[in-house]
NUVODO-552162 format. One record per residue (C-alpha): x, y, z. Coordinates in steps of 0.25 Angstrom, whole numbers, plus 2048, in hexadecimal, padded with zeros to 3 digits. Layout:
<rs>
XYZ
...
</rs>
This chain:
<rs>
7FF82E762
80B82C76B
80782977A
81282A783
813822790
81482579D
8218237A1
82382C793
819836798
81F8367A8
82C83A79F
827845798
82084B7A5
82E8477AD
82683E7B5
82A8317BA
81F8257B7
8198217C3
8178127C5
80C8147D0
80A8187DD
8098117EC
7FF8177F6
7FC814803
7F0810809
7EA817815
7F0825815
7E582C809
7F2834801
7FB83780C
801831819
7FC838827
80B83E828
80E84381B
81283C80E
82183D80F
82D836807
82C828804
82082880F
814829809
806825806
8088227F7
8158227F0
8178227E0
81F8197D8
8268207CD
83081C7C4
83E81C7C6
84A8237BF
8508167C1
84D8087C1
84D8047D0
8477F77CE
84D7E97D1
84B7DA7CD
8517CD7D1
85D7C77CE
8667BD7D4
8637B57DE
86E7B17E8
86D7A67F5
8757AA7FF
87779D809
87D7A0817
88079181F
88679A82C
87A7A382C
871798833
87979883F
8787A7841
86B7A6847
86B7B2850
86E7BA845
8617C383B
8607BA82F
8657C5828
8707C682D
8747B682B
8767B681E
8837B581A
8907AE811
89779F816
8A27A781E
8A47AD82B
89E7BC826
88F7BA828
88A7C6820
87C7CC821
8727CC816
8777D8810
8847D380F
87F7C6809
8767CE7FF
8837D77FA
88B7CA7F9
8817C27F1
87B7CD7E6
8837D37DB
8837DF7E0
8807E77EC
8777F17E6
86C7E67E2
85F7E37E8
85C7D57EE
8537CB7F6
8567C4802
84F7B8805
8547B1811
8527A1811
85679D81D
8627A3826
86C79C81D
8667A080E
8637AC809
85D7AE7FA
8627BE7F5
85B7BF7E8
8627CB7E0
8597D77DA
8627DF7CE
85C7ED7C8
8507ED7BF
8517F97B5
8427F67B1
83C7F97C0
83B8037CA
83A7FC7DA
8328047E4
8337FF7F3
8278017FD
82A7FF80D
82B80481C
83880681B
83D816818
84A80F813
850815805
84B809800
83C80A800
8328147F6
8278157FD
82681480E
81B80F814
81780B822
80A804829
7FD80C825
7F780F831
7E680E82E
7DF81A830
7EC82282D
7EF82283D
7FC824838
80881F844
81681F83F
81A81884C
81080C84B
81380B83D
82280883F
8217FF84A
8177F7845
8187F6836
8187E982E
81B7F2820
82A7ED81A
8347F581D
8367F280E
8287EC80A
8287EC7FA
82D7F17EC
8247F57E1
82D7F27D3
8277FB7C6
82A7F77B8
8308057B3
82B8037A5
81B8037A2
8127FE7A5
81C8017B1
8187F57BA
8187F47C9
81B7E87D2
81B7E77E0
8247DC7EA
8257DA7F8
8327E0800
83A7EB7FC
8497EC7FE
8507F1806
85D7FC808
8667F0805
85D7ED7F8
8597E07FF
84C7D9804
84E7D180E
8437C580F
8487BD81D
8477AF821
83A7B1827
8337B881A
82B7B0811
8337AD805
8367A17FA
83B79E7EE
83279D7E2
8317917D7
83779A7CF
84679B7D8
8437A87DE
8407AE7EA
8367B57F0
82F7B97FE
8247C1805
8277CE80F
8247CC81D
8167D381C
8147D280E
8107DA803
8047D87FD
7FD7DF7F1
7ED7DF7EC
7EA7E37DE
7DD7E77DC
7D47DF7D1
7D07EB7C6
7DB7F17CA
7DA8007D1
7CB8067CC
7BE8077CE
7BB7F97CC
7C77F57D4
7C57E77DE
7D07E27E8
7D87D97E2
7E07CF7ED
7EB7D07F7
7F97C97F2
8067C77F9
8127CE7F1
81F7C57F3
82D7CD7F2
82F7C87E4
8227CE7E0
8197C07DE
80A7C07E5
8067B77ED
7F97B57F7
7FB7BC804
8007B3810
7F87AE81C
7FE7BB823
8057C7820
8117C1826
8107B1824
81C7AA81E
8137A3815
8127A8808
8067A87FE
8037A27F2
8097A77E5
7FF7AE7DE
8037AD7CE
7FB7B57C7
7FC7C27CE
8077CB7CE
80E7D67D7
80C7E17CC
8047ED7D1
7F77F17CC
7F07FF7CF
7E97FE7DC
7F37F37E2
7F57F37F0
8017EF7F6
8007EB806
80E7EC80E
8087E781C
8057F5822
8037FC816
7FB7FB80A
7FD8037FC
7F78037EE
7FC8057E2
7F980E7D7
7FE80C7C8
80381B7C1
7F78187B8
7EC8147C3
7EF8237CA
7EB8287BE
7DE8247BF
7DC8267CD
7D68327D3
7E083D7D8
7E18467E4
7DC8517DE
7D08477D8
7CE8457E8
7CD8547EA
7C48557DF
7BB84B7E6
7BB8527F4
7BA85E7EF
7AC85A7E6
7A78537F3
7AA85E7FC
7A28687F1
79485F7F2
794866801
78F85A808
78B85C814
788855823
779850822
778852830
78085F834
77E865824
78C869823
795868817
79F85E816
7AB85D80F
7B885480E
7C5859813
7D185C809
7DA852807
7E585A80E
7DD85881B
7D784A819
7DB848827
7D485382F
7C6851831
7C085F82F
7B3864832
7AC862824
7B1854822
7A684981F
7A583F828
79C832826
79582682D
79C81C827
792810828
788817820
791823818
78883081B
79283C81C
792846826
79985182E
7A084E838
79784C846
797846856
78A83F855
785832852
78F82885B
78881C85E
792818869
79D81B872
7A781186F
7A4813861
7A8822860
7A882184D
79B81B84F
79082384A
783823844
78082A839
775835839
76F83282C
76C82282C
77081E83B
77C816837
785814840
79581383C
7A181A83C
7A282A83A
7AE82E833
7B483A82D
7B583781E
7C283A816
7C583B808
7CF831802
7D98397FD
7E482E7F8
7DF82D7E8
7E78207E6
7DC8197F0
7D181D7E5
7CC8137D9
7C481D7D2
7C182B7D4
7B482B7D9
7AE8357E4
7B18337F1
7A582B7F7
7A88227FE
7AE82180D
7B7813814
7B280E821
7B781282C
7C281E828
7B982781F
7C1828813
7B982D808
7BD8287F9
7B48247ED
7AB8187EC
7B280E7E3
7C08127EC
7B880F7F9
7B48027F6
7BF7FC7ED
7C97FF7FA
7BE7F9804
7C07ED7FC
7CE7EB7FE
7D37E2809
7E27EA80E
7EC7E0815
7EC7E3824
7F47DE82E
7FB7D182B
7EE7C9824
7E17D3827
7DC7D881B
7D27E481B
7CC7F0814
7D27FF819
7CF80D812
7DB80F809
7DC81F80E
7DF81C81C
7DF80D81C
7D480B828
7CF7FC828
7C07FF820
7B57F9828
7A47FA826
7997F281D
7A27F7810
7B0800815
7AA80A80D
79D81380F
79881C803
79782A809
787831809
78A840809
78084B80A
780857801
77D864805
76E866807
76E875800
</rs>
């Protein structure tokens, strides 16, 4: 019997084939302003009508004797031709490649040499661009996750150490319509600029290749993205798409070692950590097997109808809709966190004054945070499609038990060399005996 494909079945249904998706962690489906053009908490990868990847191709060294001795003047704006015109690098660039309408690298050697490796059309990739900047240029926009989702536009522009241009993720536009990820994106002049001070070198091989200033590091996960699912380790991705280990420091001019036997292809449930900002990837065939929105609904909805109930003031509890999964409402479940019994909410129990989320819990005299619990409402977070059980420690998002633990597991880049579990729906810094409590609820007693 004749199966068609999926690219022949996207064609049939007038439906482009979607290589994947990107999601954002910490903002659970949506960020605190609105999902709004290429701002967003998850953006998906679709196919293009027409090829927009590149590959390399020539490589030309661009030698400058007079720049040296312009040493007041930006390094980019040394490098020029032996005559009396010193050109900047976009003038050097137009000069060197074929023509004007092609990608290219920049590595700059020294204030006198310049490497421009030349990147031509590939008809057999589409190239998607990931970054802070809102230039033409870049997909998918994304700025410094704020934990907690205290969400501060100000904050996040002064003090963000995302790339303006931070990585490109290259797909294969023929099955099994492969992913790659590498580090820096180009810019409006189709360039990436990698500067004296950035880490680069040239390979055994003759070419050349470098590391961003913060670096892009990416963790695939052992098992991939199910319920058996382990962490897998974190690499380094250089701008030519080789792994390496990470350096000393986000930042250190030293790079790692070559790791050979791994490789910068994408697998379901791969995270990709931009220094500010961390995202996983979803495959097109992973997000089939993956619990939906109205699978989550389905679940609230089922919990909510067991009508459980506050042991201590006996009234019915029930989980918000997800529309208002930022209001905390008068029904809403609330839990001590050190022990897991779900209650409503009440102002009793504090232990201490300078401690004002200390309480102790009715039930069993444990002392521990009292939280407002929350559903996870971002289904690209869930490994299975279990019930939702179990709550992170300290922020109360609520998810199944397989979920909860496989993200507890996960060490998440922060800063520039602290690594540390956080809740992937509002990526709060997890914290107690396990980062995660299983939930003890009372059914109603008639």
């Amino acid at each position: 019997m004749f199966s068609p494909s999926q690219e022949e079945l996207c064609a049939l249904n007038k439906e482009p084939v979607k290589y994947g998706e990107l999601v954002v962690l910490g903002y659970n489906g949506s960020l605190p302003n609105g999902d709004r053009g290429r701002r967003k908490s998850r953006f998906a990868l679709y196919k293009r009508s027409k090829a927009s990847g590149v590959k390399p191709s020539t490589v030309h060294v661009i030698s400058t004797p007079q720049a040296s001795k312009l040493t007041s003047l930006p390094v980019t704006e040394c490098l020029g031709a032996s005559s009396g015109h010193q050109p900047s690098i976009p003038e050097v660039r137009r000069n060197a490649i074929s023509s004007k309408g092609h990608h290219s690298i920049s590595y700059t050697l020294s204030r006198s040499q310049t490497v421009i490796v030349e990147y031509i059309h590939d008809k057999d990739t589409d190239m998607f661009q990931v970054g802070r900047s809102t230039e033409s240029p870049i997909d998918f926009v994304v700025t410094d996750t704020i934990s907690g989702n205290q969400n501060n536009d100000e904050t996040q522009i002064t003090q963000s150490t995302i790339s303006r241009f931070a990585c490109r993720i290259v797909c294969d536009r023929n099955p099994p319509y492969t992913a790659r990820i590498f580090a820096a994106g180009f810019d409006s002049s189709k360039n990436i600029f990698l500067g004296e001070k950035a880490a680069k070198w040239k390979n055994p091989d003759g070419h050349m290749d470098g590391l961003t200033t913060n670096g892009v590091l990416v963790m695939h996960p052992k098992g991939g993205f199910t319920e058996e699912s382990k962490p897998g380790v974190w690499r380094e991705i250089s701008v030519c798409g080789d792994v390496y280990t990470l350096r000393e420091t986000r930042s250190a001019q030293q790079r790692g070692k070559l790791v050979e036997n791994e490789t910068n292809i994408l697998q379901d449930g791969s995270l990709i950590d931009l220094c500010g900002a961390t995202l996983l990837w979803r495959t097109a065939d992973g997000l089939l097997h993956t619990p939906t929105q109205k699978h989550i609904e389905a679940l609230r909805q089922e919990i909510n109808a067991a009508r459980p109930q506050c042991p201590v003031g006996l009234n019915t509890l029930a989980f918000p809709s997800i529309n208002r999964k930022d209001v905390v409402e008068e029904k809403q479940p609330w839990a001590y966190l050190s022990c897991g019994h779900v209650h409503g909410y009440h102002n009793w129990g504090h232990r201490s004054d300078t401690e004002a989320n200390e309480r102790e819990c009715p039930m069993c005299r444990t002392v521990g945070p009292y939280v407002p619990l929350w559903l996870g409402c971002e289904a690209g977070f869930y490994v299975d499609a279990g019930p939702p059980t179990h709550a992170f420690t300290p922020c109360g998002h609520v998810c199944s038990e397989k979920s909860a633990k496989y993200w507890s597991q996960i060490p998440l880049p922060h800063g520039t060399h602290a690594f540390h579990p956080a809740c992937p729906f509002c990526a709060t810094q997890l914290s107690g005996e396990h980062n995660c409590v299983k939930l003890i609820f009372q059914g109603p007693i008639d």
